[in-house]
N, C-alpha and C positions, 0 to 999 in steps of 0.2 A: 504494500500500500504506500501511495507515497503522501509525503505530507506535504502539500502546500499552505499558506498562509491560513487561509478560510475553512481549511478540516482543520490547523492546529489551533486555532481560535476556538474553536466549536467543542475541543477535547477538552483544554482549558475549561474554558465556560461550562459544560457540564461535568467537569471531577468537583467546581465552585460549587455548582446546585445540589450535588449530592452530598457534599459534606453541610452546607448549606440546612438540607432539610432534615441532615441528619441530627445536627443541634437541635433544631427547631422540637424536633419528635423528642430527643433524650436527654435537652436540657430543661430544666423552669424555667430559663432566661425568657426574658419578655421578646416577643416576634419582633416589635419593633426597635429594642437594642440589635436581635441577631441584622436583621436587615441594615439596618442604619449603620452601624458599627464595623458587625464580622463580617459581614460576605465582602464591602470594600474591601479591607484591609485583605482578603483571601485574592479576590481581583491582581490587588497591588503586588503580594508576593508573589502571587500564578504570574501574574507579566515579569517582573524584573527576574524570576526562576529562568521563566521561560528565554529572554533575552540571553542570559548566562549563559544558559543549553547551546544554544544557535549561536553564540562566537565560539564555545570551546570547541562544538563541532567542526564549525569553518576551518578552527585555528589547527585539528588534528588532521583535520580531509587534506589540508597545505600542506602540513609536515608529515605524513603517512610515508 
């Protein structure tokens, strides 16, 4: 499968809504702390994770 931008977005974004709803079901935090608060903050890491992935790759596909 190859990954272009728009599937690796889409994989991001739903591993966010499953952990996401996962909270939501097994914590008592209030919905609108998880919303407002977590799933940002999961976005935020999911993207700069994601950035990091995508230059180590570049940087070992150069040097292989």
């Amino acid at each position: 499968m190859e990954f272009d931008l728009p599937r690796a977005v889409a994989v991001l974004v739903l591993i966010v809504a499953i952990g996401a709803a996962g909270l939501i079901v097994a914590t008592p935090m209030a919905l609108q702390t998880t919303l407002m608060m977590v799933v940002p903050s999961m976005l935020v890491f999911g993207g700069i994770a994601f950035a990091l992935g995508v230059k180590h790759g570049e940087f070992r596909s150069a040097h292989a």
